[in-house]
matplotlib code that plots the C-alpha trace (Angstrom):
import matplotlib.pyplot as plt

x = [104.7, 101.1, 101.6, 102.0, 99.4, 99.5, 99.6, 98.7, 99.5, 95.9, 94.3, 93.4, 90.7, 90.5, 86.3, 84.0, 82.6, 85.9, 87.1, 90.6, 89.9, 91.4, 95.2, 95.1, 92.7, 95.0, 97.9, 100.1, 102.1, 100.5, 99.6, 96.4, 93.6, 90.0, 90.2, 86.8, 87.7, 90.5, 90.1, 91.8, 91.9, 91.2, 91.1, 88.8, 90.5, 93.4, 93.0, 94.7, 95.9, 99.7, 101.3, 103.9, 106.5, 107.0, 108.0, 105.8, 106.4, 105.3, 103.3, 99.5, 96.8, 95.7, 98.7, 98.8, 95.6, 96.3, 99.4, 98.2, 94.5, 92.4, 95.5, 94.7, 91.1, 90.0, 89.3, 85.7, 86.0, 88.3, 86.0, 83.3, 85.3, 88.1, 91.4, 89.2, 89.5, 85.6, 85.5, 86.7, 87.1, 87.0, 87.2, 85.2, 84.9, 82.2, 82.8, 79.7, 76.9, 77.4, 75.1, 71.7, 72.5, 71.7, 73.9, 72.7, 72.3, 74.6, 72.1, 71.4, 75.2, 75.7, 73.1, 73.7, 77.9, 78.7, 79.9, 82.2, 80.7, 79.1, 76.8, 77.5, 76.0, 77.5, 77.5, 77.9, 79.7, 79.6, 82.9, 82.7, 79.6, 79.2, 77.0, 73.6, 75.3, 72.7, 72.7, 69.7, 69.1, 65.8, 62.5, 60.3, 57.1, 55.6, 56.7, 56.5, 59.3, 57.0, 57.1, 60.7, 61.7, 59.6, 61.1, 64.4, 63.6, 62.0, 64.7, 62.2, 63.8, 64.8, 61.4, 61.2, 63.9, 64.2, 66.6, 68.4, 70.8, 74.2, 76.3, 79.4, 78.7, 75.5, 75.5, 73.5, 73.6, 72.5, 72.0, 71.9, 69.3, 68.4, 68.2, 70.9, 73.3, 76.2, 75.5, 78.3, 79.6, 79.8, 82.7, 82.5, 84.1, 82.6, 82.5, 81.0, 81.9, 84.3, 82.6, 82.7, 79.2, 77.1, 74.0, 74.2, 70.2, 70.5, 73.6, 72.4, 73.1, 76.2, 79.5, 82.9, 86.0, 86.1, 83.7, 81.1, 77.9, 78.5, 76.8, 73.5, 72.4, 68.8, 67.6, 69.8, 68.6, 64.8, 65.9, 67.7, 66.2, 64.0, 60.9, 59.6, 59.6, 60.4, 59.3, 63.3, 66.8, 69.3, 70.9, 70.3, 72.9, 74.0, 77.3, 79.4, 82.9, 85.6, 83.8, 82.7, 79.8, 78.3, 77.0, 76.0, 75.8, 74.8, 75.9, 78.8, 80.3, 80.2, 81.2, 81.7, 82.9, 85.4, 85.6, 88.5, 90.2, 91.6, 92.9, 90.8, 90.9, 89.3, 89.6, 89.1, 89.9, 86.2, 86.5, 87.3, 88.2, 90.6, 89.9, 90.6, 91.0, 90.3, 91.3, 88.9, 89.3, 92.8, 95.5, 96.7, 98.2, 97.3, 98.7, 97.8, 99.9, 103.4, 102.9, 102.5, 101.0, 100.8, 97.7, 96.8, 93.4, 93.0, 95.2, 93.6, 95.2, 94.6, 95.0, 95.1, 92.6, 95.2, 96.0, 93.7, 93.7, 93.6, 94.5, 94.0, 95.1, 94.6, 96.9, 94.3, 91.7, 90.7, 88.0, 88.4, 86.1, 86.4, 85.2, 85.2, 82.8, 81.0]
y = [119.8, 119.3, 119.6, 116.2, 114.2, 115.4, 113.0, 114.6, 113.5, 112.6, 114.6, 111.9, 113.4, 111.8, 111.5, 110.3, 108.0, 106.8, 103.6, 101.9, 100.8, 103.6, 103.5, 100.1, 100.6, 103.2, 101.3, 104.2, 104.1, 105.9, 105.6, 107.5, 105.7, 106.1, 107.8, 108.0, 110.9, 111.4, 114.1, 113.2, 116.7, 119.5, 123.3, 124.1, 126.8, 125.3, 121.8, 122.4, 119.6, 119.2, 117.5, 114.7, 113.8, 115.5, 118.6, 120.6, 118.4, 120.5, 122.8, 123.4, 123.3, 126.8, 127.5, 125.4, 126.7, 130.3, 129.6, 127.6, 128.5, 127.3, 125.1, 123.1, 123.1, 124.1, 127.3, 127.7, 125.7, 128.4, 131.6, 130.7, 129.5, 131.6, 130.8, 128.0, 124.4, 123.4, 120.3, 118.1, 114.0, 112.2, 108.1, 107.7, 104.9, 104.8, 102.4, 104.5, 106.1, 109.8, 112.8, 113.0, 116.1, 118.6, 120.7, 124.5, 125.5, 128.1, 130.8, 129.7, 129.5, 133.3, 134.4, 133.1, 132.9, 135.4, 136.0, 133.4, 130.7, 127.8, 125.1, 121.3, 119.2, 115.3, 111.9, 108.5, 105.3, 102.5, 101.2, 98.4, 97.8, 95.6, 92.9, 95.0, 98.3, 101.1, 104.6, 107.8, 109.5, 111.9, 112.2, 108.9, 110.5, 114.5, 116.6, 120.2, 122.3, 122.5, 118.6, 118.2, 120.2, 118.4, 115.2, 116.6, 117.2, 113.8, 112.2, 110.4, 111.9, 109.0, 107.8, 110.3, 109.4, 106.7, 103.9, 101.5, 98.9, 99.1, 96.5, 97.5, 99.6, 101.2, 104.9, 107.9, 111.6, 113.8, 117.4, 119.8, 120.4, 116.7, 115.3, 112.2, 110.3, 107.9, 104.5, 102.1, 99.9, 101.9, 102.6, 105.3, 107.7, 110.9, 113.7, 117.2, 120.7, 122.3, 123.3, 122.2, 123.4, 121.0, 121.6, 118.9, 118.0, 115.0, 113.1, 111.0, 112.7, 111.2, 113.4, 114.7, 113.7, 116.6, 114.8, 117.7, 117.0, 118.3, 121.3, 121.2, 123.5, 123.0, 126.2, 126.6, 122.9, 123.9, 127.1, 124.4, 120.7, 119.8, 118.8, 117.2, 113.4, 111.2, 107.2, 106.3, 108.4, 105.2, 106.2, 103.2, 102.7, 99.1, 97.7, 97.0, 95.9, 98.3, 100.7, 104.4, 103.8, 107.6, 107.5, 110.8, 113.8, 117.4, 121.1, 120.5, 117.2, 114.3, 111.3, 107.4, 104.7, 102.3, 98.5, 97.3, 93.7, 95.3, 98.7, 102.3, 105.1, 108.3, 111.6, 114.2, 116.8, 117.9, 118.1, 121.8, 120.6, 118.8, 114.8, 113.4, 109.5, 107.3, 103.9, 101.9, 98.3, 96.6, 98.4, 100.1, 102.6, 105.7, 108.1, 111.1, 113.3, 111.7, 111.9, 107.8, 106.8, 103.4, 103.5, 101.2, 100.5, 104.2, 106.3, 109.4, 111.9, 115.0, 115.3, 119.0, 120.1, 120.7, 117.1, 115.6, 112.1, 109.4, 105.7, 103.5, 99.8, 97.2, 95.0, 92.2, 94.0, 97.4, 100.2, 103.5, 106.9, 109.4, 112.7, 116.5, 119.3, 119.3]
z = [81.7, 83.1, 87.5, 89.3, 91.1, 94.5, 97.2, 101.0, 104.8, 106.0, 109.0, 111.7, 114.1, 117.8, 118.5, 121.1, 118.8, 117.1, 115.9, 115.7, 111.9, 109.9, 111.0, 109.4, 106.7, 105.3, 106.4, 108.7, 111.6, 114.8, 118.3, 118.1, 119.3, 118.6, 115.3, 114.3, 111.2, 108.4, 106.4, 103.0, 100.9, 103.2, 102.6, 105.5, 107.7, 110.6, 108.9, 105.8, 104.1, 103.5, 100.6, 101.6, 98.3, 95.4, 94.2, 96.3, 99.7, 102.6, 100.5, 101.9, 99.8, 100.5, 99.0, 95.9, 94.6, 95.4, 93.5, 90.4, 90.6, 87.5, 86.4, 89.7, 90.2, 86.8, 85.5, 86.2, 89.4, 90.6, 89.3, 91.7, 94.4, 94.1, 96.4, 98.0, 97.2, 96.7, 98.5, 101.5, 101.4, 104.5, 105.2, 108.8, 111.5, 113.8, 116.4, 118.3, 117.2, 116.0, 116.7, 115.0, 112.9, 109.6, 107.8, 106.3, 103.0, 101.7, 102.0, 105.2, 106.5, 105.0, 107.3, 110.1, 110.2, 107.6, 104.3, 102.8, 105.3, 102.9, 103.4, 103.9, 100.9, 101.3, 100.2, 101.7, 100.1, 102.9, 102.1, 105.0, 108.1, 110.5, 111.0, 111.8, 111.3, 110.0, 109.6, 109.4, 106.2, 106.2, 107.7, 107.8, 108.7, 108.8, 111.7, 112.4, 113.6, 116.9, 117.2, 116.7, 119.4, 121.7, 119.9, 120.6, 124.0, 124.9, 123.3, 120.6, 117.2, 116.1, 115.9, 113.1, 111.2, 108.4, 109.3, 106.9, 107.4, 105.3, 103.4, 101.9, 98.2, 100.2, 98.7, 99.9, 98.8, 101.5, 100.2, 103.0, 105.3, 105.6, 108.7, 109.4, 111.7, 110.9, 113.8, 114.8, 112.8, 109.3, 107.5, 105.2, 102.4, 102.6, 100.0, 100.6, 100.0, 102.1, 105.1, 108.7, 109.6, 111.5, 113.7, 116.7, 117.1, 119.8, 121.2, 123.2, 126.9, 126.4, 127.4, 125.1, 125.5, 127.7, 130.3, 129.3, 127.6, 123.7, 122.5, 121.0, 117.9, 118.2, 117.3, 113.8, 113.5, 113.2, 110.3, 108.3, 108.3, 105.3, 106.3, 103.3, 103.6, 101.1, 99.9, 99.6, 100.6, 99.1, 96.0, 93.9, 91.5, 89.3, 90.0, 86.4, 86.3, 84.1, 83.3, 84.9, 87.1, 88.0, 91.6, 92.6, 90.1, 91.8, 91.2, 93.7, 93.1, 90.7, 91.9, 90.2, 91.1, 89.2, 89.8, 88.1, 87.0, 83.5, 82.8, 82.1, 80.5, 80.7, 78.6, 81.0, 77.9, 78.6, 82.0, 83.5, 86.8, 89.5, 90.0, 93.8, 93.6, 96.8, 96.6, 98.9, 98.3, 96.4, 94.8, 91.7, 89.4, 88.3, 85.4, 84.3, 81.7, 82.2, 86.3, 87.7, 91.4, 92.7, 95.0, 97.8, 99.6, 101.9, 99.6, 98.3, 95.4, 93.8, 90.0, 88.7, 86.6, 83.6, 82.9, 80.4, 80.3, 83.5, 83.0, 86.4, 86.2, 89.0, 90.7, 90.1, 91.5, 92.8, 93.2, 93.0, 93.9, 91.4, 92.0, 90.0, 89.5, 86.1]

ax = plt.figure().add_subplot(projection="3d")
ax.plot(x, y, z, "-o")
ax.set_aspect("equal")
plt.show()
């Protein structure tokens, strides 16, 4: 029989900058406040993610792809990322603004962390925002490395940076090195490759939770930004109800989106990899090979990359995130 759909206990993350709308959202029972992160699948190292039910309740999964390998993640998932699960899903609140920031490449994160370290290459869907909520995504005019340390320094970066306001179904693919900043008042799924590097550019002189002003990465900053600029960083994309919409499509990730009031199918027989489903508005059911979920709005699964065919129904209504590697 094909392995189950794997269902994990989400990672909450306390932040400076944290919210009080994901404990509900995802509908748990906890006192911790200001939870501006929870990291959904995680392999990244001491925030493992651990699977809660089933037959492998308890398990990490570290573990479960060490153990299962291309039966999990697909076979050649698993040859180029070998014993690593390839990517991490987070849902984040920003009650505050977060740091203006950039991620490396993975040529750049080998040399300057070491072999085995990789890049950060992400994607936004703006699952809820706030009235005037907006967020940074890339450079709007030309600056040199020179000027954006003095921009840095002056506090004036922003200046540089291309500003939208978000409405809910917003999407933006940020490959790494582009400049960008989350702002208060977005809600967001997030889907990047399992890394945790990120270069702190400006923060605002504001302090941690430690009551000491956060670290700044400006100099790993300047190596890594992309400097190009360009006329639009939105990812455009044409809502259509019950049917696969493809959102983002890149060498790490493939992500749709599926906005349901009947039933789907998908054959995933030519799909050589894992699926992770987040339910972000509604409720529903998902099968897959003989293995049955019922998924409310915050839950996010893993299907192994073994079981070939995905049927997700709505209680009414509901939208799911889809995401593999192609």
């Amino acid at each position: 029989m094909s392995m189950e759909i794997l269902e994990f206990k989400p990672i909450l993350k306390t932040l400076v900058w944290g919210g009080e709308k994901i404990v509900p959202f995802k509908g748990i029972k906890t006192k911790q406040e200001h939870v501006g992160e929870s990291w959904e699948v995680s392999d990244v190292p001491g925030d493992e993610s651990i699977v809660e039910g089933g037959p492998y309740d308890g398990r990490s999964l570290t573990e479960l792809v060490k153990e299962f390998k291309g039966r999990l993640v697909g076979e050649k998932v698993y040859a180029s990322s070998p014993d690593v699960f390839p990517l991490l899903f987070k849902f984040i609140d920003a009650e505050g603004d977060l740091s203006i920031q950039v991620h490396p490449d993975d040529a750049l994160a080998a040399r300057l962390h070491g072999p085995g370290f990789n890049g950060k290459t992400e994607m936004w869907y703006v699952v809820d925002a706030a009235p005037g909520a907006h967020l940074f995504s890339g450079l709007s005019k030309e600056i040199t490395p020179e000027q954006y340390e003095k921009m840095v320094e002056d506090g004036s970066i922003t200046d540089a940076l291309a500003r939208y306001d978000v409405h809910p179904g917003d999407v933006f693919f940020l490959p790494a090195g582009r400049i960008h900043a989350i702002c208060s008042g977005c809600f967001i799924a997030e889907i990047q490759q399992t890394s945790d590097l990120t270069y702190r550019i400006y923060d605002y002189k504001r302090l941690g939770l430690d009551g000491k002003p956060r670290q700044l990465h400006t100099e790993q900053a300047k190596l890594a930004i992309d400097y190009r600029v360009l006329p639009d960083y939105r990812t455009r994309w044409q809502p259509r109800l019950n049917e696969r919409v493809e959102l983002v499509k890149c060498k790490y990730f493939t992500t749709s989106i599926f906005d349901l009031t009947q039933a789907v199918e998908e054959d995933l027989s030519g799909v050589d990899s894992f699926v992770v489903v987040m339910c972000i508005e509604g409720s529903g059911t998902l099968s897959s090979d003989g293995s049955s979920l019922r998924l409310s709005r915050g839950a996010t699964v893993l299907v192994p990359a073994e079981n070939k065919q995905l049927r997700l129904a709505p209680d009414g209504k509901v939208k799911f995130l889809c995401s593999w590697i192609d």
